[in-house]
N, C-alpha and C positions, 0 to 999 in steps of 0.2 A: 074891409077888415072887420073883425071880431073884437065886439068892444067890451071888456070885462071889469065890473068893477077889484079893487087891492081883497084878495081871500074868497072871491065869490068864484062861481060859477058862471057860466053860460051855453045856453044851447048851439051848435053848430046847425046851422039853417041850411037850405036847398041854395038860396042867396051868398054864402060863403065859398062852399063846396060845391058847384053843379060841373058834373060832364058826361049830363044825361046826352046833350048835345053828342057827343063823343058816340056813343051807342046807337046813336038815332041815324050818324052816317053809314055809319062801318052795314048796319040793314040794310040801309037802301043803297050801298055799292055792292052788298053780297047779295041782294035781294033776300036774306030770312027777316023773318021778325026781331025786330027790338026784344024781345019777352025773351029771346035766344043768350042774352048776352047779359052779365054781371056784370059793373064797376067795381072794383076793387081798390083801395087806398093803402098803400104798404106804408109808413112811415118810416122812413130812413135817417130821417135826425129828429129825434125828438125835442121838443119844446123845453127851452130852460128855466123856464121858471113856472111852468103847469103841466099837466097831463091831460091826456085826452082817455075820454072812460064814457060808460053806456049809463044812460039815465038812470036811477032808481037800482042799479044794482051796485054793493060795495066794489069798493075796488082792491085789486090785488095790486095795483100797477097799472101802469100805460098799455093803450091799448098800441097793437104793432100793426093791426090793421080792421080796416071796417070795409062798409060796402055801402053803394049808391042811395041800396035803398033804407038803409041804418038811418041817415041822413034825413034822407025824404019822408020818412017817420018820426023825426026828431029825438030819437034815441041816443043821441051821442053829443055829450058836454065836454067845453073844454074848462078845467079846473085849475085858475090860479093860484100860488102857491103860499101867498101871501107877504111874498117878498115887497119891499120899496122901489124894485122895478116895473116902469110904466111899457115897456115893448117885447114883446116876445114874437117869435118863429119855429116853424118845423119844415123839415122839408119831407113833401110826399110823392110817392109817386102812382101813378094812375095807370091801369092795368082792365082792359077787358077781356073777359073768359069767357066760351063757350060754355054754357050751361050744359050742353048736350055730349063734350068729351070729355 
């Protein structure tokens, strides 16, 4: 789990989020390259008490969705909202794309 301090930030790590695994199969059963394929993260229920938003850049809002390698660059924080709630959730879902259609 993602541990945040009350009104802080934090980075979502490779360790939170990984399904590079996911990509690495889907190559070697289609036999193309890993380099072929995107993860994608759609968020379908948003986090109630933080949002998820890209490092260093202001936010408009939640993000709806990011990508593997967002992640694996550590571009993308999840921001608590500074409630007196200690547990939050979102639920995602996991999507890989052909780079090439």
């Amino acid at each position: 789990p993602l541990k945040v301090d009350e009104g802080r930030s934090s980075t979502v790590s490779p360790g939170e989020f990984q399904a590079g695994n996911l990509r690495a199969r889907l190559a070697y059963d289609t036999g193309h390259s890993p380099d072929e394929f995107t993860i994608l993260f759609s968020v379908m229920q948003q986090p109630a008490h933080g949002i998820f938003g890209f490092i260093g850049k202001e936010s408009t809002g939640t993000l709806s969705e990011f990508r593997q390698v967002d992640i694996d660059a550590n571009l993308i924080e999840y921001i608590h909202d500074g409630s007196e709630l200690f547990q939050d959730a979102a639920v995602l879902e996991v999507r890989i794309l052909n780079r090439n259609k």
